[in-house]
N, C-alpha and C positions, 0 to 999 in steps of 0.2 A: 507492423508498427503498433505500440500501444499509448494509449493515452497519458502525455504525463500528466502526472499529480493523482493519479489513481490509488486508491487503496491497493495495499495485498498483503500475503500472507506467506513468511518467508519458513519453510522448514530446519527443522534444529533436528541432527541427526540424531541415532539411539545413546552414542559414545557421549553427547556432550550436554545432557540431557537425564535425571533422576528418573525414579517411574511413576511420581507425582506430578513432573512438570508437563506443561502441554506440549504437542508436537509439532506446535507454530507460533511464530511471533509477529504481529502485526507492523508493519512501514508502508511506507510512500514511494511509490515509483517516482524516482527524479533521473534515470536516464539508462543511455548504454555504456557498456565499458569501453574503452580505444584499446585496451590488450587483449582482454578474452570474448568469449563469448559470454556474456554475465551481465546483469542488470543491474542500475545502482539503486540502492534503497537508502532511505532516509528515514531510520530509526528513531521517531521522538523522544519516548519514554529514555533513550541512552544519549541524545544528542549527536547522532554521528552519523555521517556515510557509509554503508556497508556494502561491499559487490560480492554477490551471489545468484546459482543460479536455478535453485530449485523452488521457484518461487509461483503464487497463484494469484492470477487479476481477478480484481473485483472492478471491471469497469463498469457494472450499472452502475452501480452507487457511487459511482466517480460525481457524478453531475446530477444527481438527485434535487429538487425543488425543497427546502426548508419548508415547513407549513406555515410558517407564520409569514412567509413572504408577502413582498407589497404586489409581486407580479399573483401573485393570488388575490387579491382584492376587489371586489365590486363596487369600485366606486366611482366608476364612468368615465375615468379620465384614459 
């Protein structure tokens, strides 16, 4: 099982794809698929759900601490 709401990093194959363009595009894990074996992603930058399944978690940085956080703070409360 993976974490949702986790970053990742979904592959774009050679066919659909210039030889400038990157060989990945950044979404959000928001779940599994009920037909295939495939993961759902949630593509900002395009606004949409996309199931695919060649895809890479970046679960540390799912739940990373912001620095300016208040739970970082020394202020004795």
């Amino acid at each position: 099982m993976r974490s949702f709401g986790c970053p990742i990093c979904v592959h774009v194959p050679k066919e659909k794809r210039t030889k400038l363009e990157p060989f990945g595009k950044k979404g959000i894990f928001v779940g599994y698929s009920e037909d295939t074996k495939a993961f759902r992603v949630y593509v900002s930058w395009q606004n949409y759900i996309k199931t695919c399944r060649d895809v890479i978690f970046d679960e540390d940085a799912a739940f990373w601490k912001s620095k300016g956080s208040h739970l970082d703070s020394d202020d004795g409360i």
